[in-house]
ZAMARGU-4260 file (C-alpha; in steps of 0.2 Angstrom, whole numbers, plus 5000, padded with zeros to 4 digits):
<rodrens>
0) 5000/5000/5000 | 5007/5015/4995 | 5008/5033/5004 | 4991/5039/4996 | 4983/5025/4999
5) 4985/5026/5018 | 4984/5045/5019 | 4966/5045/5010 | 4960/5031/5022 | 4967/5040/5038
10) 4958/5057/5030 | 4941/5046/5028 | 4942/5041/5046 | 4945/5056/5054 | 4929/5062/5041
15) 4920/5049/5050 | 4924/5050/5067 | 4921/5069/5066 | 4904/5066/5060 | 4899/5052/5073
20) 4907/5067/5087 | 4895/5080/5078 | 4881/5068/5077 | 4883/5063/5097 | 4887/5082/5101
25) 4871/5088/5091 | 4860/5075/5101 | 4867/5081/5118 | 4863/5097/5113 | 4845/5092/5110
30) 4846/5081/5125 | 4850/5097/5135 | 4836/5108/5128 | 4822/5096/5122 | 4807/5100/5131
35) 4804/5089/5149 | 4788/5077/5147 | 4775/5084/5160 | 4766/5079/5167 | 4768/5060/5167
40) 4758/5058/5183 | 4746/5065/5193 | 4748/5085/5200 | 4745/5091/5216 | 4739/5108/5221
45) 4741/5112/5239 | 4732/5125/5246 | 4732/5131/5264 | 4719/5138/5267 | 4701/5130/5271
50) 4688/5126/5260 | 4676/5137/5250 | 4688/5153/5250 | 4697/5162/5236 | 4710/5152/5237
55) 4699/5134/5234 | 4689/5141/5222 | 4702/5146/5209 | 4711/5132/5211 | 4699/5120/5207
60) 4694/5129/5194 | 4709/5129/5186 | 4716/5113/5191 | 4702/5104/5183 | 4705/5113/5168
65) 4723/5109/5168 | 4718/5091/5169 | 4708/5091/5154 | 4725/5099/5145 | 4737/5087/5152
70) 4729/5072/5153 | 4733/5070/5170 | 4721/5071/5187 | 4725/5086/5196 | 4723/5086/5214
75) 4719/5100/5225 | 4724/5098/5244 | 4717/5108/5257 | 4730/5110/5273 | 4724/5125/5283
80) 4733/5130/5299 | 4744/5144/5305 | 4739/5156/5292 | 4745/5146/5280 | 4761/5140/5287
85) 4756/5124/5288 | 4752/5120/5268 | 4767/5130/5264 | 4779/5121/5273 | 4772/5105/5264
90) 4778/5112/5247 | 4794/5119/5252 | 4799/5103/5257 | 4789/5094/5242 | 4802/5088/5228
95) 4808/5102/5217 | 4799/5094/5202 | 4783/5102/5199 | 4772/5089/5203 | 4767/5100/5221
100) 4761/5118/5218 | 4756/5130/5231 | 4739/5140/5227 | 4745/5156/5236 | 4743/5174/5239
105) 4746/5190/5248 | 4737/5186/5264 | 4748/5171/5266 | 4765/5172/5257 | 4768/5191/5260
110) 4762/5195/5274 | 4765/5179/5285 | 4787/5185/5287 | 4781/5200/5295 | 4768/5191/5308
115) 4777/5176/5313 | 4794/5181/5321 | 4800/5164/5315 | 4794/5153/5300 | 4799/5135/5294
120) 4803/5139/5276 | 4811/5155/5268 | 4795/5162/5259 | 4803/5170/5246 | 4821/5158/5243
125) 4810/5140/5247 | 4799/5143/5233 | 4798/5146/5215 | 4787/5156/5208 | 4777/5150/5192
130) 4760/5158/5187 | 4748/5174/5191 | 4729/5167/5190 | 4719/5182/5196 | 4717/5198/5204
135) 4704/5197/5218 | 4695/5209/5226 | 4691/5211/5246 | 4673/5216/5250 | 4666/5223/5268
140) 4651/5214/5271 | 4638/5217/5285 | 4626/5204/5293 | 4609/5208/5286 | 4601/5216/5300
145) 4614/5230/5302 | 4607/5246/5296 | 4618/5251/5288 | 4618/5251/5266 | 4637/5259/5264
150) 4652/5262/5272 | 4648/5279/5279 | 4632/5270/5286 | 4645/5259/5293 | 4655/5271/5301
155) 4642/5281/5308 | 4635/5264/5315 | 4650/5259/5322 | 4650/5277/5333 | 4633/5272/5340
160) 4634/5255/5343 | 4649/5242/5350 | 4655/5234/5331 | 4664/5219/5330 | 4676/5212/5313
165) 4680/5196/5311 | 4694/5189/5302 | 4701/5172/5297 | 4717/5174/5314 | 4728/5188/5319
170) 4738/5194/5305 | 4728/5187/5291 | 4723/5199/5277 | 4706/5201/5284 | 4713/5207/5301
175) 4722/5219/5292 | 4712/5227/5282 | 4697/5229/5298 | 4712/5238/5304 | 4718/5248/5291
180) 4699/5254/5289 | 4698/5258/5308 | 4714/5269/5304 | 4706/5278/5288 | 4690/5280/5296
185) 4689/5283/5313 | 4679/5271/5318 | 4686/5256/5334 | 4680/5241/5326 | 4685/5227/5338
190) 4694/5213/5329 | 4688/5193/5332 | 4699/5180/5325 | 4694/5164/5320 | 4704/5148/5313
195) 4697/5153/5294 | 4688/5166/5285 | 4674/5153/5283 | 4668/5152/5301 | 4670/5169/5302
200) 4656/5173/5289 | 4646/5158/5298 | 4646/5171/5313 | 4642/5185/5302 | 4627/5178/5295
205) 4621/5171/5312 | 4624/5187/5320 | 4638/5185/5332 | 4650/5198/5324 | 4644/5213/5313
210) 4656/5214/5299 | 4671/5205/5288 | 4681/5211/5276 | 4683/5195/5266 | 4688/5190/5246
215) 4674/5193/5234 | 4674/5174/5231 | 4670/5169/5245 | 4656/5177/5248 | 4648/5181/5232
220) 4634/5169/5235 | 4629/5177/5253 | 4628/5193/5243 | 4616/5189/5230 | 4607/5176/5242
225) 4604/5191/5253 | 4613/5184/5269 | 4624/5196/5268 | 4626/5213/5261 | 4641/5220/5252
230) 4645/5238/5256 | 4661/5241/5248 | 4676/5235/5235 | 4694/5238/5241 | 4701/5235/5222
235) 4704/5252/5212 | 4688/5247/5202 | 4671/5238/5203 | 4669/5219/5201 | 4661/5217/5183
240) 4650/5204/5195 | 4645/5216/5205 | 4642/5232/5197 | 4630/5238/5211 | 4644/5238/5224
245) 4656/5253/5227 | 4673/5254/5228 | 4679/5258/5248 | 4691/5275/5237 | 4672/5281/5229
250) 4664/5280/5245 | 4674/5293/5253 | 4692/5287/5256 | 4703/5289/5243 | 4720/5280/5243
255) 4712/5262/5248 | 4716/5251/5235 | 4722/5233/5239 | 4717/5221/5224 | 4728/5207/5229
260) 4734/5193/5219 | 4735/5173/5219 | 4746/5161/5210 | 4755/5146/5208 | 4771/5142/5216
265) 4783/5128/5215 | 4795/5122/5228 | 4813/5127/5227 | 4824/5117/5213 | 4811/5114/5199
270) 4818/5114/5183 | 4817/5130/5173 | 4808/5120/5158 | 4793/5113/5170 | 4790/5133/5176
275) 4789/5138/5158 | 4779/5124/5151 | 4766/5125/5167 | 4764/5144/5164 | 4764/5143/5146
280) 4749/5130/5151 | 4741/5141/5163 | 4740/5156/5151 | 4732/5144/5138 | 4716/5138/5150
285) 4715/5157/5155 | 4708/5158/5138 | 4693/5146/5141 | 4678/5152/5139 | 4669/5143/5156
290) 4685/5147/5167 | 4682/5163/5161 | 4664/5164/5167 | 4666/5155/5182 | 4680/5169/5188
295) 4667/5181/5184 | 4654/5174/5195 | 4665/5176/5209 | 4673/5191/5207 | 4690/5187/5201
300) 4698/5195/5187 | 4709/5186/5177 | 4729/5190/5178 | 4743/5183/5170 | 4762/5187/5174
305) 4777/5178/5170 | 4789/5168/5184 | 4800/5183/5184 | 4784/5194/5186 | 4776/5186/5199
310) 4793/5185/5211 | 4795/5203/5208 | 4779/5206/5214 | 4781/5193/5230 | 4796/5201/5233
315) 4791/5221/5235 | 4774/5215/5243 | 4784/5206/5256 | 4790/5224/5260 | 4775/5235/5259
320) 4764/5222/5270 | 4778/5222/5284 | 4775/5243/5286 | 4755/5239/5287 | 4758/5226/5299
325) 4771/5238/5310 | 4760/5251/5311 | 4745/5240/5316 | 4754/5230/5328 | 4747/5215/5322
330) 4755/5199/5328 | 4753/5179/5327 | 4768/5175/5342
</rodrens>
């Protein structure tokens, strides 16, 4: 074999060997960016709050639309306790995989750090943030038999006659805003907790406390049933559901606005893919039509964010609850 000979085959095999490295290279590549399947099993959707709040309601509203797109059963978990604590705490330490989300919101994940002097999880660091689902809404509602129509009859009422709020515990959202309406007001409201918003509107409508300042969703059925009477909005405009109800800034005190938000989180370590591909799936049932109506019916408007969006949004909230929470005095310890 002469010199050419042997110089054209070693030529062909490095050709070779270059194209079964370009071949295995570009197939890592793909490897390292193909999309993750999910979900390959069923999802669960913690949320830790008791049943028949804002917080159940969109999830299971959503959840079963996110089973019809995946394929998959998705399961939502109530685990009340401790504000929230308690279902939090199950998905900080839930694997970082996207199979356990947490159904949160302001009440609990932003507020929370500045009640409890010492938490189990980091509220911020321990979770991922994944998708916006609404804006909701609180409403100050009134027993039936208080004569009062507005929030001025309210406060006029309240300067007549001992008043009592309840609210789902010390530091929730509900406690804060009684107080925060004490403060713009006037009026010495006296605060009840309770383990949950929901048997705190059981008093309301039996009679035991006077008023609650509670999520539209929640209640919305007391309202139009009559059991209840909605006085005033705290968003920055009127429910679409509820057209006939006021805004607590129109009804003479401007500058209270709190229109909070809920959304999905992930625990810590979930792949960047899985985030992406779950919002990109939450955005897409946003778009039904019947998820659409049945947020209306409660009073939630429909938000959507992205991950980076929504952490922003934990993060300066975080810091805005704690000077509510200081100037109230609020406290869970």
């Amino acid at each position: 074999m002469n010199f050419s000979t042997v110089a054209g085959c070693g030529l062909r095999l490095r050709f070779v060997l270059g194209l079964v490295l370009s071949i295995a290279g570009g197939q890592l590549a793909y490897a390292q960016t193909a999309p993750i399947a999910f979900p390959t099993k069923p999802v669960r959707i913690v949320v830790p709050q008791t049943p028949g709040g804002a917080s159940d309601a969109l999830a299971r509203i959503v959840g079963q639309k996110l089973s019809e797109k995946w394929g998959q059963a998705v399961v939502v978990e109530n685990r009340a306790g401790a504000g929230g604590n308690i279902g939090m705490d199950v998905v900080a330490k839930a694997p970082g995989d996207g199979y356990t989300l947490l159904m949160s919101y302001v009440g609990s994940h932003a507020i929370n750090p500045s009640i409890y002097s010492k938490l189990p999880f980091d509220p911020e660091n321990d979770f991922v943030a994944v998708a916006t689902l609404a804006n909701v809404p609180f409403v100050a509602v009134v027993n039936s038999a208080v004569p009062a129509s507005s929030i001025k009859g309210l406060v006029a009422y309240a300067a007549s006659k001992p008043v009592s709020f309840g609210s789902a515990g010390n530091g929730s959202v509900n406690h804060l805003l009684g107080e925060m309406f004490n403060t713009a007001s006037g009026a010495k409201m006296q605060h009840v907790p309770y383990k949950g918003a929901a048997p705190a509107l059981t008093d309301l409508i039996s009679g035991q406390i006077q008023v609650v300042f509670t999520s539209l969703p929640s209640v919305a059925q007391h309202i139009r049933g009559g059991t209840v009477k909605g006085l005033a909005v705290t968003g920055s405009r009127r429910a679409a559901a509820f057209k006939e109800i006021p805004t607590i800034a129109e009804s003479g005190y401007p500058g209270f606005v709190i229109n909070p938000w809920f959304g999905l989180f992930a625990s810590k370590g979930t792949p960047a893919s899985v985030v992406r591909q779950i919002n990109a799936d939450v955005k897409k049932v946003m778009e039904d039509k019947d998820l659409q109506d049945k947020f209306a019916a409660l009073g939630a408007e429909p938000f959507e964010s992205t991950p980076q969006e929504l952490q922003a949004m934990l993060k300066s909230d975080i810091k805005t609850w704690a000077a509510v929470v200081k100037s109230s005095g609020a406290t869970a310890d």
